[in-house]
C-alpha positions as CSV (number, residue, x, y, z in Angstrom):
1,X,0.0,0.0,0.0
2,X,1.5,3.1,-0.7
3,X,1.8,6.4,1.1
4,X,1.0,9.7,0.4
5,X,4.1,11.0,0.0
6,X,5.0,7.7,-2.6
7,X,1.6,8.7,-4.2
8,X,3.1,12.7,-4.8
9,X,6.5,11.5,-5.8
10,X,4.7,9.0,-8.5
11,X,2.8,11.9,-9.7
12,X,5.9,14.4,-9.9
13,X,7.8,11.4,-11.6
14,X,5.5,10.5,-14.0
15,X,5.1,12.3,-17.2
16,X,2.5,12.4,-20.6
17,X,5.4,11.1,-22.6
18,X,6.0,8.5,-20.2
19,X,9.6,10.0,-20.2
20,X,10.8,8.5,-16.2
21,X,8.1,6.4,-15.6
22,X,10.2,3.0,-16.1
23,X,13.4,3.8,-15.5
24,X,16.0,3.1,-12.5
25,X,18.4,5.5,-12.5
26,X,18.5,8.9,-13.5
27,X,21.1,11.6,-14.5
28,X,21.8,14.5,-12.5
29,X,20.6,17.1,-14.8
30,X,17.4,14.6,-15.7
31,X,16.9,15.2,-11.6
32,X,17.5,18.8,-11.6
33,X,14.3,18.9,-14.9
34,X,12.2,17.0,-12.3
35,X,12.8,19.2,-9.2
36,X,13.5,22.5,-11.1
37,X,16.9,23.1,-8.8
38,X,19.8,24.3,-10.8
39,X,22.6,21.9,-11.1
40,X,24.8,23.8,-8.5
41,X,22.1,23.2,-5.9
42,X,22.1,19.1,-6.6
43,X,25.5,19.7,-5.9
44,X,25.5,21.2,-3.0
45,X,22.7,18.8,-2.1
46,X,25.4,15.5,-3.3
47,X,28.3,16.9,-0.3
48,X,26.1,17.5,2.1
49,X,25.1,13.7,1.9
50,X,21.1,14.7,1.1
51,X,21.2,12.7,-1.9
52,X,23.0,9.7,-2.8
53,X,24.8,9.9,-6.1
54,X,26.3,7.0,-7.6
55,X,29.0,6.9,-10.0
56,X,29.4,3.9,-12.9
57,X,31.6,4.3,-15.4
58,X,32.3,7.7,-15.2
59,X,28.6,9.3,-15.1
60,X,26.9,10.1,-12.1
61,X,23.3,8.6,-11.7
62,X,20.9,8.9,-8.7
63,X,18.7,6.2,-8.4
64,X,14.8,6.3,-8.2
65,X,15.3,4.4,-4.7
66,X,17.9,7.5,-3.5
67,X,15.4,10.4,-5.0
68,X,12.4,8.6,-3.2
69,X,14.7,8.4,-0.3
70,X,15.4,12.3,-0.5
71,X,12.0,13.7,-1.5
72,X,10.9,11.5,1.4
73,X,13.7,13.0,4.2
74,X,12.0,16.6,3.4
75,X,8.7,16.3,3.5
76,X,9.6,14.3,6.9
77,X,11.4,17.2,7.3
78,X,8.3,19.6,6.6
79,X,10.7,21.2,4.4
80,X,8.8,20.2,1.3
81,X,11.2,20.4,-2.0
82,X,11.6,23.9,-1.0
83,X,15.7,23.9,-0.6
């Protein structure tokens, strides 16, 4: 059963092109389209230890488990996406 908050971040992840909907990982600037953040602020958010970046190969990917995991941690937070 899922959540509200796994309901919202379904929603936000899920597109009319069907662009995310199926996939695992996710680059960084594909993350900061989602969340509207500028690429500096991801990076900020990365070294802080927010969000869990992985890197393979030489790219950096974030995972849908580690942007669940993030979006999650601020609306626990009551901090919403708002950064």
């Amino acid at each position: 059963m899922k959540t509200e908050i796994d309901k919202k971040i379904d929603q936000m992840l899920a597109t009319r092109e069907n662009k995310w909907d199926n996939r695992i990982t996710f680059t960084p600037k594909e993350v900061c389209e989602m969340l509207g953040l500028p690429r500096s602020t991801l990076t900020k958010l990365y070294h802080e230890g927010a969000i869990k970046v992985c890197k393979t190969g030489g790219r950096y990917l974030i995972t849908r488990l580690a942007l669940y995991d993030f979006l999650s941690q601020a609306e626990d937070a009551d901090a919403g996406i708002l950064l």
